[in-house]
LOROKE-410580 format. One record per residue (C-alpha): x, y, z; residue number from 1. Coordinates in Angstrom, 1 decimal. Each point is the difference from the previous one (the first is absolute). Layout:
N
<node <X Y Z> NUM> ...
//
This chain:
355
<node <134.8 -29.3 -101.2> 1> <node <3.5 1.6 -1.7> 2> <node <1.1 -3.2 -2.4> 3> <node <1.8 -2.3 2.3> 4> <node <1.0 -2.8 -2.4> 5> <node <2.6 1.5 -2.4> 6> <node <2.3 3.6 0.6> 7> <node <-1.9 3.1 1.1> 8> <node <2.1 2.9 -0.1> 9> <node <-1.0 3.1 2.0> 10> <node <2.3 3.6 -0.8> 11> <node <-0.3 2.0 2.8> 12> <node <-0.2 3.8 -0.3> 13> <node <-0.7 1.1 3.8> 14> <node <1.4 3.6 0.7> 15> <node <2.7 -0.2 -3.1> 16> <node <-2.1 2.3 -1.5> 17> <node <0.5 2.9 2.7> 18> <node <-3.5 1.5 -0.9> 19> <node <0.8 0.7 -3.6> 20> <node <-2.6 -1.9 -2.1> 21> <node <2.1 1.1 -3.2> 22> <node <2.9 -2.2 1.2> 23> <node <-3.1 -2.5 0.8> 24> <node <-1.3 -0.4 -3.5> 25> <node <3.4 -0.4 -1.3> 26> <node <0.9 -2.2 2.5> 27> <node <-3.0 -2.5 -0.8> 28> <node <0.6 0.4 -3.7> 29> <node <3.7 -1.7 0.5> 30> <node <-1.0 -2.8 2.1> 31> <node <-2.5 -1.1 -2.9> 32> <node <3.0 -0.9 -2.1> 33> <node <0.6 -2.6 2.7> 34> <node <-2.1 -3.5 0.4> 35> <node <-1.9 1.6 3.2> 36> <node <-3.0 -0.9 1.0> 37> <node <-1.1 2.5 2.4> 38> <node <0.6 3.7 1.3> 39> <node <0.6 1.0 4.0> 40> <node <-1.3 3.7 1.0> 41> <node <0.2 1.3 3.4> 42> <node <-3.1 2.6 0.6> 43> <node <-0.4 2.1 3.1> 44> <node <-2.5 2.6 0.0> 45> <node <-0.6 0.4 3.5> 46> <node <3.3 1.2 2.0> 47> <node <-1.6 0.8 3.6> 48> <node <-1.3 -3.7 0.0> 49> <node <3.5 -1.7 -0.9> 50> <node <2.7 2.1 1.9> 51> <node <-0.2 2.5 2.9> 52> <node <0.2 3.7 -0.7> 53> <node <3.2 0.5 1.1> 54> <node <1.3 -2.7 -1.5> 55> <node <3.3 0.9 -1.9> 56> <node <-1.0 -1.5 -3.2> 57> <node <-3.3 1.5 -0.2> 58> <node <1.2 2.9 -2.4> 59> <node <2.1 -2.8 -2.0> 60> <node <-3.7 -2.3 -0.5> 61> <node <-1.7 3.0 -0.7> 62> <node <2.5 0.8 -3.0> 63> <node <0.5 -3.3 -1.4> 64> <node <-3.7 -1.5 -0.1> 65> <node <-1.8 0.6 -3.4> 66> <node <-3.3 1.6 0.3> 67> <node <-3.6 -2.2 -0.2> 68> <node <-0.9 1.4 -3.1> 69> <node <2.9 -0.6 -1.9> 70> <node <-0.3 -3.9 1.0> 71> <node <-2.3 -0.6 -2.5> 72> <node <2.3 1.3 -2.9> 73> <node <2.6 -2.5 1.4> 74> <node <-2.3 -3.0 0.3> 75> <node <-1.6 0.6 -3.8> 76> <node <3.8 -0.3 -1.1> 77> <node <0.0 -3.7 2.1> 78> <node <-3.0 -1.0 -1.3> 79> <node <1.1 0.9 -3.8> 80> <node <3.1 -1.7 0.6> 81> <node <-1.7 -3.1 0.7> 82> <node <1.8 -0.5 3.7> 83> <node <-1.5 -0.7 3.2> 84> <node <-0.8 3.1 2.4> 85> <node <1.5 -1.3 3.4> 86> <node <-1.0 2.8 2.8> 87> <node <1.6 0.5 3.5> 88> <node <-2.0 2.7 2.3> 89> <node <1.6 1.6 2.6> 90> <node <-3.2 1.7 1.5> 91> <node <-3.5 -0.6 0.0> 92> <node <-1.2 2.7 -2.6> 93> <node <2.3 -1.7 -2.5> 94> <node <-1.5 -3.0 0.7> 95> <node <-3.7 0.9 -0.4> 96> <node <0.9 1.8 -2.8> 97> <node <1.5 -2.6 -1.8> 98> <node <-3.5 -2.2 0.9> 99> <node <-1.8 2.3 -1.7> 100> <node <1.8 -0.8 -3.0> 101> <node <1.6 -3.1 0.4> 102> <node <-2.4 -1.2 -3.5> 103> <node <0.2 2.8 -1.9> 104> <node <4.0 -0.3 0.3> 105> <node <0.0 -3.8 -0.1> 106> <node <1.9 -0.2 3.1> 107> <node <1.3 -3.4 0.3> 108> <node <1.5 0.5 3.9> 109> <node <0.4 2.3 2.7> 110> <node <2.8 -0.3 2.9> 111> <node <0.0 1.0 3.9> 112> <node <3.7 1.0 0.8> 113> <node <1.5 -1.6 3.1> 114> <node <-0.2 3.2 1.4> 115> <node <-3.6 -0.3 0.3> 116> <node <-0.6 -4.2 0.0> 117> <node <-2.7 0.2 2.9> 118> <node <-1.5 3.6 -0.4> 119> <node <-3.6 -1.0 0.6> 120> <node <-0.9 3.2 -2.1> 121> <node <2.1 -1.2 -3.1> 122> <node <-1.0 -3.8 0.7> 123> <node <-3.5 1.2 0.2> 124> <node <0.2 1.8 -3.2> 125> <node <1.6 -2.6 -1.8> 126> <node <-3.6 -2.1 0.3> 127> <node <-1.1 1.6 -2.8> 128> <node <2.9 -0.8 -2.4> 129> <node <-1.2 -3.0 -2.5> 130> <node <3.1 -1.3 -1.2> 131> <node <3.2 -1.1 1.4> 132> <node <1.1 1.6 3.7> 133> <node <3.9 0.0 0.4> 134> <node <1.3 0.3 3.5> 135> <node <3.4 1.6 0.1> 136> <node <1.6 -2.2 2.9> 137> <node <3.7 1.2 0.1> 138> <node <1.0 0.2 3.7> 139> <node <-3.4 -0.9 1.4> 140> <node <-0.1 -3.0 2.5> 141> <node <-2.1 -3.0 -0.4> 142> <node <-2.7 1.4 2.4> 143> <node <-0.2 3.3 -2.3> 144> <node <-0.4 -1.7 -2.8> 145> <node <-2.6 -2.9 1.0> 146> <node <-2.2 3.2 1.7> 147> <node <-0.5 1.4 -3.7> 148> <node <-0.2 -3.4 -1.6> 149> <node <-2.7 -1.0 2.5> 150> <node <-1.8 3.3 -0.3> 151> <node <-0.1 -0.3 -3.6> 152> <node <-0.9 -3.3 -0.1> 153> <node <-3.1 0.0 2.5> 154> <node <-1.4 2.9 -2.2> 155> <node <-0.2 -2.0 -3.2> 156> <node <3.3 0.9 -1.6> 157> <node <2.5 -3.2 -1.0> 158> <node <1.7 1.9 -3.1> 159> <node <2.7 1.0 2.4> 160> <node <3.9 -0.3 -1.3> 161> <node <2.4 0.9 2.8> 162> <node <3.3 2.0 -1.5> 163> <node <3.4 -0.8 1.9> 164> <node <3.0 2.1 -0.2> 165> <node <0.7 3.5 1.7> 166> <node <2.0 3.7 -1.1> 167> <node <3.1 0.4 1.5> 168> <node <1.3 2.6 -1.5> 169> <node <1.4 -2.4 -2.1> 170> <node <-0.9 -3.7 2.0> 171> <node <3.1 -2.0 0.9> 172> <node <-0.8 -3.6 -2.0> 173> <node <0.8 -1.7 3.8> 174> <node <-3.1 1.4 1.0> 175> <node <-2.4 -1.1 -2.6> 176> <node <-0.7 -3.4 1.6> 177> <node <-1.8 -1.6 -2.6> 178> <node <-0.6 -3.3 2.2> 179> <node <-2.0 2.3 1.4> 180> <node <-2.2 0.3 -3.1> 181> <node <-0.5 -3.7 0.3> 182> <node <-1.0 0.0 3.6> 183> <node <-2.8 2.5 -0.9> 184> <node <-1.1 -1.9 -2.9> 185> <node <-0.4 -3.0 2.3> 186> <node <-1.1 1.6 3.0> 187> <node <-3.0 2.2 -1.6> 188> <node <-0.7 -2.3 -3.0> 189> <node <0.0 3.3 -2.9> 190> <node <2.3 1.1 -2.6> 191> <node <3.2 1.8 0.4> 192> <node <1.7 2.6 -2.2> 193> <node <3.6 1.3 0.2> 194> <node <0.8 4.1 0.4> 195> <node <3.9 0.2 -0.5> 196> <node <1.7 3.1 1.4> 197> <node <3.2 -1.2 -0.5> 198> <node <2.7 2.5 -1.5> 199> <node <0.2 0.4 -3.4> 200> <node <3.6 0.1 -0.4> 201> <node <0.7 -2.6 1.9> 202> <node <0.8 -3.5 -3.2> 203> <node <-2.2 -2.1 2.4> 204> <node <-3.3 1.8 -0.4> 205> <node <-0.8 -2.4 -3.4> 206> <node <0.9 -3.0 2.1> 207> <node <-2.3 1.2 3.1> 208> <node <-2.8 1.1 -2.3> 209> <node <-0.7 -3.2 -1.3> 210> <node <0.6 -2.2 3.0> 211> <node <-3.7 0.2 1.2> 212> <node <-0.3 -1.4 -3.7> 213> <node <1.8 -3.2 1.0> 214> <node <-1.8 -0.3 2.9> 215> <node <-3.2 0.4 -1.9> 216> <node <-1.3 3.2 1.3> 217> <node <-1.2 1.5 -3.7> 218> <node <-0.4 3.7 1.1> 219> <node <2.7 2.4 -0.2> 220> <node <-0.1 3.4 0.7> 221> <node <3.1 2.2 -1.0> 222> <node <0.5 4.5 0.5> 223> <node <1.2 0.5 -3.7> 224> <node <1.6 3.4 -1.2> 225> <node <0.3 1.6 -3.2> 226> <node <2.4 2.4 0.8> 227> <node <2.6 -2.6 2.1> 228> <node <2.7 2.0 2.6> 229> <node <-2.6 3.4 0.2> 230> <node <-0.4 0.4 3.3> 231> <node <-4.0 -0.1 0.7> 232> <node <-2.0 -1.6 2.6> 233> <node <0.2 -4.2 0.1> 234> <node <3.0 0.0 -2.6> 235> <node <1.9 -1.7 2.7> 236> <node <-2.0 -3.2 -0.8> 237> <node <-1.2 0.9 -3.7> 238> <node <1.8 -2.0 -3.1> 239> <node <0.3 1.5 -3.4> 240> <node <-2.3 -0.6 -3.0> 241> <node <2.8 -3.0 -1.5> 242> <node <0.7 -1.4 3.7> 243> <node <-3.6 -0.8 0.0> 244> <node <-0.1 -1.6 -3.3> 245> <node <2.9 -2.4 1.1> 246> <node <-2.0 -0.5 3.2> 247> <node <-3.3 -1.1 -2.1> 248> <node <1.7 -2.1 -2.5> 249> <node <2.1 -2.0 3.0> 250> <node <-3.6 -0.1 2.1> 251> <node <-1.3 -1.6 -3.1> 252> <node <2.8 -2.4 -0.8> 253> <node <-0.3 -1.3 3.7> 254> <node <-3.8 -0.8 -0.4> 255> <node <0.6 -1.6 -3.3> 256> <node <3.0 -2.1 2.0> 257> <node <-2.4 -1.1 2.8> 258> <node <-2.9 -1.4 -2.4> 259> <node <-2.7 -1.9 1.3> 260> <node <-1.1 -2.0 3.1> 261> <node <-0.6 -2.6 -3.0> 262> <node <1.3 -3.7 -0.8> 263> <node <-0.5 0.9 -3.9> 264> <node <2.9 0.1 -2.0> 265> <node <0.7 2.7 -2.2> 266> <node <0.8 -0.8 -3.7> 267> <node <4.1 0.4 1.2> 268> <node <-1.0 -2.1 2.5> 269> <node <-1.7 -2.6 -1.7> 270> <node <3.2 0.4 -2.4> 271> <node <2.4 -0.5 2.5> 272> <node <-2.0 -3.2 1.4> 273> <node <-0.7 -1.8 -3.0> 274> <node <1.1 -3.7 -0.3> 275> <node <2.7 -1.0 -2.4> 276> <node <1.4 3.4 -1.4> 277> <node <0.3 1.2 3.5> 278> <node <-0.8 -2.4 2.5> 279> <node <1.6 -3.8 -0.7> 280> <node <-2.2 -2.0 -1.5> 281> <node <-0.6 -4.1 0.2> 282> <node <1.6 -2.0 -2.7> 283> <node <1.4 -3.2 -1.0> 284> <node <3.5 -0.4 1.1> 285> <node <0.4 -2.8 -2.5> 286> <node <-1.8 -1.6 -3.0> 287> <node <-4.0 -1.8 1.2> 288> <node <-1.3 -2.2 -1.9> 289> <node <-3.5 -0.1 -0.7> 290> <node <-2.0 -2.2 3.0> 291> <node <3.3 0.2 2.2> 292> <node <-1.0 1.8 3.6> 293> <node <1.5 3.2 1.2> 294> <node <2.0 0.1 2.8> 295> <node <2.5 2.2 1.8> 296> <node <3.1 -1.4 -1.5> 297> <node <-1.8 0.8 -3.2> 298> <node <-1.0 3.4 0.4> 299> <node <1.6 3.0 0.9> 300> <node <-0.5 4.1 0.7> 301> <node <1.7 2.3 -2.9> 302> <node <-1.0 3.2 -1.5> 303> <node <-1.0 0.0 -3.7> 304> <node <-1.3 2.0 -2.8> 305> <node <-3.4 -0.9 0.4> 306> <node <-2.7 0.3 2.2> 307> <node <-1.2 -2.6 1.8> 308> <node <-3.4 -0.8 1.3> 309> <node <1.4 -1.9 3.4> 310> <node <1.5 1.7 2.6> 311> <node <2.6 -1.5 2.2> 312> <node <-1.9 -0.9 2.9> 313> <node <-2.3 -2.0 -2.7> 314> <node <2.7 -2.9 0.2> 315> <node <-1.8 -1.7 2.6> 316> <node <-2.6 -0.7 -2.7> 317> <node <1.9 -1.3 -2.7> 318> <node <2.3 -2.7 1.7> 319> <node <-1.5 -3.4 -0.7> 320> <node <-1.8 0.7 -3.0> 321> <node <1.1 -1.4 -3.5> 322> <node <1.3 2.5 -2.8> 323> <node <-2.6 0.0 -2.7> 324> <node <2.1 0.1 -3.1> 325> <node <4.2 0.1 -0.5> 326> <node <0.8 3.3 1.7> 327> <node <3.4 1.0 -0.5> 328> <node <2.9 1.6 1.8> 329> <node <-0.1 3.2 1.5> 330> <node <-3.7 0.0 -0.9> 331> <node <-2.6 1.6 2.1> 332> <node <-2.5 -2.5 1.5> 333> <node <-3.6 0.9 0.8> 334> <node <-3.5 -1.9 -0.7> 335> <node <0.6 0.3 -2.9> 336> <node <2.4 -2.6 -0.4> 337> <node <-0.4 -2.7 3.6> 338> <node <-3.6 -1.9 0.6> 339> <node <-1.0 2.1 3.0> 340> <node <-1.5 -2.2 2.5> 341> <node <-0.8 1.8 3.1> 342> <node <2.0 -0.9 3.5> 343> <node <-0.2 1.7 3.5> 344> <node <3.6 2.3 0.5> 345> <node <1.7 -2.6 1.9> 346> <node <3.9 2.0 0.4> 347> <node <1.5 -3.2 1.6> 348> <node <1.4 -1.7 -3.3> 349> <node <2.4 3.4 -0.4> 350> <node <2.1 -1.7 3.0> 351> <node <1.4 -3.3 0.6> 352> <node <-0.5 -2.2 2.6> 353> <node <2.9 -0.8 3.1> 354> <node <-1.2 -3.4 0.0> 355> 
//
């Protein structure tokens, strides 16, 4: 499974290329300067069994999809860059293909677009993946999604991360939904990663980006640009090179804001809570003598230099007992200085009596 319990970054290069495995290479070269994790291609080798043949953007796929053979060029860069191959395939060629080298290219995931959620052929395929499966769910309905789920699922395969957001051309930020997210997460029990198509010029994208973040969904995946206001394919939703650096280093201040499901203090923490510099500590309100008892009108709750090894709730287990030697003013009191003679909490002698 992709790393769910800290940020996982995915930069997405889908058709931004425009079948020019040039601008590819250079395009992968500037995302390494950035705190990614992993890499997003698109492949399609097998036109007649995505789109019809008179499909009007048949001659457009045919000119922007990089050849097989120059995939493995592209995936040796990955690998030497130390980042993550993630792999949508659009047909089933590309998808068998990619089996057949899914070790050799240490591919860590491989994606089924919403466009083809329950294509048995794809679904079928996808059996013989051995690492994580991601479900692209963007506009897919509850049904859609549990009928790939459950076919996945009966088959052997759990490593299944389900991907929400949608392409919009770019996507309105009131249509995201991210309650949704948390629906899915409860409804179907597996991880769930964020794809933002938001538009990059638009000063919320950094704020939306990062929300899932908040919410504690750790996987964000981003279009990012190197060549910001060209017009390609998918720069309606990409971010520049230094927009995703902001986005990375606010993902990663939210996690470190959110912490742990933990009662443990941190040092600050501890810090912040300990007794007498910080939190009042219990001291003599007046001169005790030696042998004379402690008792409320004695004591009382003031912040000092020291620390003290009593806490204030400890109170109940010093009233009554007689102060061991002359303790002064102002000066903490702990065993150190009472006989401790142990006493159930009993809280009624902190109020008096009606009668």
């Amino acid at each position: 499974m992709l790393p769910q319990i800290k940020p996982y970054f995915i930069a997405e290069t889908a058709f931004h290329h425009e079948g020019d495995k040039n601008f590819l290479l250079k395009l992968i070269d500037d995302f390494c300067n950035l705190d990614i994790n992993a890499i997003k291609f698109h492949l399609l080798f097998d036109l007649e069994d995505y789109i019809i043949e008179n499909h009007p953007a048949v001659d457009v796929l045919k000119n922007i999809s990089i050849k097989k053979e120059d995939w493995k060029e592209i995936f040796n860069l990955v690998n030497s860059k130390n980042r993550d191959l993630v792999l949508l395939t659009n047909d089933l060629e590309s998808l068998k293909w990619v089996n057949s080298v899914q070790n050799e290219y240490n591919v860590e995931a491989i994606e089924l677009h919403s466009t083809g959620l329950n294509d048995i052929f794809l679904l079928k395929e996808c059996l013989n993946f051995e690492k994580t499966i991601i479900l692209g769910v963007g506009g897919s309905t509850i049904d859609e999604i549990f009928y790939a789920v459950d076919f996945l699922k009966k088959n052997g395969k759990n490593d299944i991360l389900l991907m929400h957001g949608f392409q919009n051309y770019p996507t309105n930020y009131e249509d995201i939904n991210f309650k949704r997210m948390q629906f899915l997460r409860e409804a179907f029990s597996l991880p769930i990663g964020y794809a933002d198509h938001t538009d990059p010029t638009d000063k919320k994208n950094r704020l939306i980006s990062v929300l899932p973040q908040a919410m504690g969904f750790n996987i964000l995946e981003k279009h990012v640009t190197n060549v910001l206001g060209e017009k390609r394919i998918d720069a309606q939703a990409a971010v520049s090179i230094e927009q995703m650096a902001e986005i990375i280093e606010d993902a990663n201040t939210v996690f470190k804001t959110i912490g742990k499901e933990s009662v443990v203090f941190s040092e600050a923490e501890k810090n912040y809570g300990n007794t007498g510099p910080m939190k009042k500590a219990i001291v003599a309100r007046e001169n005790i003598k030696k042998g004379q008892k402690i008792t409320l009108s004695n004591v009382a709750f003031k912040r000092t230099e020291t620390s003290s090894s009593l806490l204030q709730k400890d109170i109940v287990k010093i009233l009554g007992a007689e102060a061991s030697k002359d303790i002064a003013k102002d000066e903490i009191i702990s065993f150190n200085n009472v006989e401790y003679l142990f006493q159930k909490e009993n809280f009624d002698q902190f109020f008096v009596s009606e009668n």
